[in-house]
N, C-alpha and C positions, 0 to 999 in steps of 0.2 A: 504493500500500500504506500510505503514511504517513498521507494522508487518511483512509482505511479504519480505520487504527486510531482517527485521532480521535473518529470520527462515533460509534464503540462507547465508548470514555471517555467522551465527552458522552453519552451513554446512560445510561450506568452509575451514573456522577453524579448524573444527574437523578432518577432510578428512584431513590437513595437517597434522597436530600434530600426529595422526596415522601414517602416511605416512612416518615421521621423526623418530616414536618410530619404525618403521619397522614392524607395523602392517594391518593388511586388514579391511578396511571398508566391512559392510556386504551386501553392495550392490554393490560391486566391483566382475567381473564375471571373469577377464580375467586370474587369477588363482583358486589355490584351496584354499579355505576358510584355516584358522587356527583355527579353533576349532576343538576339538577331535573328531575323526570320520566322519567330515566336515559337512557342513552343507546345502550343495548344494540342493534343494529341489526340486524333479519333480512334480511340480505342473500342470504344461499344456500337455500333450501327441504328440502335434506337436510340444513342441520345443527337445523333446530329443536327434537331432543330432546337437542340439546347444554346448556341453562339453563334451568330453572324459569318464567322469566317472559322475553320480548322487547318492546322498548318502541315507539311510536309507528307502533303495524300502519296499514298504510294499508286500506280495504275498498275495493272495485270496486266502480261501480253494480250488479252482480250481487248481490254481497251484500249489500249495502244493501237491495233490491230483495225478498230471499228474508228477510233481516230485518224487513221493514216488513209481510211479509205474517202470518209466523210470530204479530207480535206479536198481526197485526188476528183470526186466527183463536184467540191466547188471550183476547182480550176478545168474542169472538163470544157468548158465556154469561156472563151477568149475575147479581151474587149478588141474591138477594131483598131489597129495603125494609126487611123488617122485618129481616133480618139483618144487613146494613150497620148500623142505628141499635144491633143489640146488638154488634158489633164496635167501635164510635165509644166508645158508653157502658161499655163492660166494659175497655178499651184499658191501663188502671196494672194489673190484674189479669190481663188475657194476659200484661202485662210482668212481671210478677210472677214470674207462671209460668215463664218462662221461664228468670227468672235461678234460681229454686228449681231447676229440674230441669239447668240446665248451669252454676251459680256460676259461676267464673272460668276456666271451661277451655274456651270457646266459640268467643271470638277470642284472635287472638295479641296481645303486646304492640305498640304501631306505634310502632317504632326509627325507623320513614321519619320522621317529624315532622319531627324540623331539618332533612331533607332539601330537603324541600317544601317547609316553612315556617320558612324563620329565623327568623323575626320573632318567635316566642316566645321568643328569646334578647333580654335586655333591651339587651346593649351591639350589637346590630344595629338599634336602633334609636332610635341617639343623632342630633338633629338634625345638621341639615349645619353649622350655624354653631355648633356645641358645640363648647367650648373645654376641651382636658383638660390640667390645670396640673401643670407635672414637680415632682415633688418636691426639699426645699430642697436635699437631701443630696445627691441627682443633677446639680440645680444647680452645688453649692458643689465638688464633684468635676472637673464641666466645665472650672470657674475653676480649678481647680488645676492641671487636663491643660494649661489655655490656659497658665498664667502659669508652667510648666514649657516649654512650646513656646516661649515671648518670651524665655528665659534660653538654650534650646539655640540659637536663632538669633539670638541678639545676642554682638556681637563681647569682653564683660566674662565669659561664658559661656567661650571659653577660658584663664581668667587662674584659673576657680574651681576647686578643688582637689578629691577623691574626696568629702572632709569635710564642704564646703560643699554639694556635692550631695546626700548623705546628710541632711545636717541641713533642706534645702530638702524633700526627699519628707518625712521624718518629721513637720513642720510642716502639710503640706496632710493627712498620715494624722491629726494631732491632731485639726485640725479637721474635719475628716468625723466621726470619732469624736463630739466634744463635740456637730457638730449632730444628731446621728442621737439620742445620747443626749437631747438636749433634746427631739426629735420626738418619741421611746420617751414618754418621762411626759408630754406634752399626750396622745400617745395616749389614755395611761393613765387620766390623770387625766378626759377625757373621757369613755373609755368608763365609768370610777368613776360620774361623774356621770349619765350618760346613764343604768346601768344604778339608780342611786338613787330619779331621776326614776320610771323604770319603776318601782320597788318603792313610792315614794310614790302614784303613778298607780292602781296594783293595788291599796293598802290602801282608797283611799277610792270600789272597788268601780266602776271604771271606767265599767261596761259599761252603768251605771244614768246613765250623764251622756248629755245630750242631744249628737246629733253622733256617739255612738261607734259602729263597728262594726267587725267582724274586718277584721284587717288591715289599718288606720286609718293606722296606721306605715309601710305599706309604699308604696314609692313607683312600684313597676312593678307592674300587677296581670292577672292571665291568670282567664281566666272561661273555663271548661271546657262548656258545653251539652251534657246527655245524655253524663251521665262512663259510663252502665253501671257494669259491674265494677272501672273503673281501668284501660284497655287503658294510655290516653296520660297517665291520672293519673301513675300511679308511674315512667313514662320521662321525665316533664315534672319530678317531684321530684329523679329519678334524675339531671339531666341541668344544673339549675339549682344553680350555685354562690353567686350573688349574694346576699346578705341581704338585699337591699330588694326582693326579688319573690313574692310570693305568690299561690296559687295557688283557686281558686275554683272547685267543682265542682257540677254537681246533678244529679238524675236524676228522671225521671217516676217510679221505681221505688222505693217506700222498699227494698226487698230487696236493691235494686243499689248504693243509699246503704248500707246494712249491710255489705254486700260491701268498698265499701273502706274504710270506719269500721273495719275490724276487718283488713284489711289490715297484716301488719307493719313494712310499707313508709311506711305513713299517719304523715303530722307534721302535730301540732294548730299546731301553732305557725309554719308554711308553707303550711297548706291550710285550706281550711272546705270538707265536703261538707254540699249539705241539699238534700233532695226541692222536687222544684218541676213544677209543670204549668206547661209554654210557652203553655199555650191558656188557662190562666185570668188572662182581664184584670183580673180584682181583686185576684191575688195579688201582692206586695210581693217585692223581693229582699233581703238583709241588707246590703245596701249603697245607697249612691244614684247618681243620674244621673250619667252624665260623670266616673266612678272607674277605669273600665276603660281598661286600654289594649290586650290583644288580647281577642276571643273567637274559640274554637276549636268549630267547628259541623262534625263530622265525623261524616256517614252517621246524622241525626237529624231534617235536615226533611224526609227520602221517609217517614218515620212517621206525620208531620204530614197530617192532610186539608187536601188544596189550596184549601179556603174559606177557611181559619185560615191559612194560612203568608205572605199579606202583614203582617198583623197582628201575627203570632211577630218578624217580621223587624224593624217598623217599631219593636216598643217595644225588642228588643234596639240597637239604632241608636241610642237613645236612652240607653244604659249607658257609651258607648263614650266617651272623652275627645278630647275636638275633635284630629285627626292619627291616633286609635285605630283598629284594622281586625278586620276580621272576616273568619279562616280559612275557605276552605268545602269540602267535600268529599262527595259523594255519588253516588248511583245514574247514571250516564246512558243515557238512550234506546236501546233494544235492546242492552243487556247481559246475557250467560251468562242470567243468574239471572229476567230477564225473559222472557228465550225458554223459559226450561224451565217458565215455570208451564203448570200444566193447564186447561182450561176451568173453567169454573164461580168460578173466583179473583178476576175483574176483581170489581173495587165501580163503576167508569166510569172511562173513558179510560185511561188509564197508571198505573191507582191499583190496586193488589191489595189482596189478604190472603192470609197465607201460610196453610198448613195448623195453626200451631201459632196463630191469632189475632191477628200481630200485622200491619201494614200497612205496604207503600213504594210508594213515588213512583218513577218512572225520569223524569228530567228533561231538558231541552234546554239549550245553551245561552242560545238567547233567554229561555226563560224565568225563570232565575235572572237572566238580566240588569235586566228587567223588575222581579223585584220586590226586587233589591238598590237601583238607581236609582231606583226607586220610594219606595224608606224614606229616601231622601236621602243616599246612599251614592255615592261615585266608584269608576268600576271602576278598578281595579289590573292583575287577572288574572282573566282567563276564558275556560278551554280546556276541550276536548274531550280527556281521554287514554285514548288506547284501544290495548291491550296483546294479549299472546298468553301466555295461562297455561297451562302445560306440567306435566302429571301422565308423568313420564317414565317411573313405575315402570308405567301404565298404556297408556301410549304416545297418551295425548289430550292436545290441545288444545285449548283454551276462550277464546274473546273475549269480554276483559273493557273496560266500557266505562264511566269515573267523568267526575264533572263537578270538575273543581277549578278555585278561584276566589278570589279577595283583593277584597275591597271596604273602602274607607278612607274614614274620617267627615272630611270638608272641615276644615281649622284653621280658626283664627277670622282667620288673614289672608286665606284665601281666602274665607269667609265676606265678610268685609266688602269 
């Protein structure tokens, strides 16, 4: 019984102290788990309309089988030549459309980010030999606990009176005091300066100096690819504390750039959104080579015609700062949304077009592997997640199936 009781206190315990770091117990159902790709397990087959979504469905050769066939008879009918080249060529203006007739209410915001991807938290991706220096005050406090600890155990420490003790802590509280005080005005006085600097910098019209561009100041920088409306933009502003990270958006779509230009979540002074085609090799980014430290590439190259998407990849590769990675996240091979197209959708092979004009890809993992290590990129992660999406009010389920994946640009130690 005594045992019995403990195992429940340590329980209890623990369930708090999680609770308080703001983390999930793993027998806690009434969200989604925090671990990567989650962890929610369908083990019983009657309780499936018990959650929204179950993670890591396994398929039988069966359905694999009944999968592979489904897809082969959506691409049985082939769109026409000449309509493919006006789907290719019309493609910022299906986007367009799109965004005009659903603004920001199409997808949801994606909270999952840090889930999946820490790595756009900039202190996750401090090197390993980073050295972070305690502060003096924190220091000089230590020395005070210590050289209080040397009085309580040395044998002149019983000879000292209530007095002497007192006037020994007040000494160490002076001086934390005086140093904090002196730390407070270099603050000060720094940020005076720094922020002078800036005002001199801005009078003589910066932005005309050679070298300059948004964000120039910022020393962790995130590049958003195909921001749309701002799903991950304003959870990523939402979510970043740091003053030295800035954030980088663009979209095929000027309409989608409008969307969150005009967003009241939007900081000029932490983001730059600007319209950009991934497929035009002549077009320039506002920034240069080797500035970035993530890009976040989420459900934008199944858009891309698979002639262009080594290309897209390889000059983004080239944005990335030597140790930089690039998030991926997209369609994979017979997922829900593949199986339910109609005849007549395929353009070739796994390439559609939806009924509203615009185009995806359903991928494999070979093949992202391919043209990530192709662009000169080191795999990281590269998996198959494949899920069980649950309409409970409708009593269906739907196999959903994404390609997520981290590819990391070599440093220059491994370089050399």
């Amino acid at each position: 019984m005594k045992r019995r009781t403990q195992v429940v206190l340590v329980h209890t315990v623990s369930f708090a102290l999680l609770k308080k770091l703001g983390l999930q117990c793993r027998f806690q159902s009434s969200q989604r788990p925090t671990a990567p790709l989650g962890s929610r397990i369908l083990s019983d087959p009657s309780r499936v309309f018990e959650h929204n979504m179950w993670d890591h469905i396994q398929w039988t050769p069966e359905q694999e089988e009944l999968a592979r066939q489904k897809a082969e008879e959506n691409s049985s009918v082939r769109v026409s030549l000449e309509e493919q080249v006006k789907y290719e060529k019309g493609a910022s203006n299906y986007w367009d459309e799109f965004y005009r007739a659903h603004q920001n209410k199409f997808f949801k915001d994606r909270r999952w980010l840090f889930l999946e991807f820490p790595e756009l938290l900039p202190d996750r991706t401090l090197s390993w030999n980073e050295v972070i220096k305690e502060p003096t005050s924190i220091s000089m406090l230590s020395s005070c606990i210590s050289l209080q600890t040397q009085y309580s155990t040395s044998p002149e420490q019983a000879k000292l009176d209530g007095f002497d003790r007192t006037r020994a802590k007040q000494k160490c509280s002076e001086t934390i005091q005086k140093t904090n005080s002196v730390e407070g005005t270099k603050r000060t006085n720094n940020g005076t300066d720094s922020e002078r600097k800036k005002q001199d910098w801005n009078r003589t019209d910066r932005h005309k100096n050679p070298g300059y561009f948004p964000g120039i100041d910022f020393t962790f920088r995130i590049f958003e690819v195909g921001c749309g409306a701002g799903n991950s933009v304003f959870p990523i502003l939402g979510e970043i504390r740091d003053p030295s990270t800035f954030l980088y958006c663009c979209d095929f779509s000027a309409r989608a750039v409008d969307l969150v230009k005009s967003h009241p979540s939007y900081n000029a002074s932490q983001c730059y959104a600007f319209v950009h085609d991934l497929c035009d090799e002549v077009g320039t980014y506002p920034f240069p080579d080797e500035s970035i430290d993530v890009i976040l590439l989420v459900f934008v190259l199944s858009s891309i015609h698979p002639a262009r998407m080594q290309k897209v990849i390889s000059r983004l590769s080239k944005l990335l700062k030597p140790g930089g990675m690039i998030l991926f996240r997209d369609y994979g091979r017979y997922d829900m949304s593949q199986l339910r197209l109609k005849k007549g959708r395929c353009l070739f092979g796994n390439f559609y077009v939806r009924g509203d004009g615009t185009c995806v890809y359903f991928f494999t993992k070979e093949e992202i592997a391919n043209i990530f290590i192709s662009a000169g990129l080191k795999e990281v992660q590269n998996l198959m997640d494949r899920r069980l999406q649950v309409n409970r009010k409708k009593r269906v389920a739907m196999h959903r199936i994404w390609v997520q994946c981290k590819y990391q640009k070599p440093s220059i130690k491994c370089l050399n």
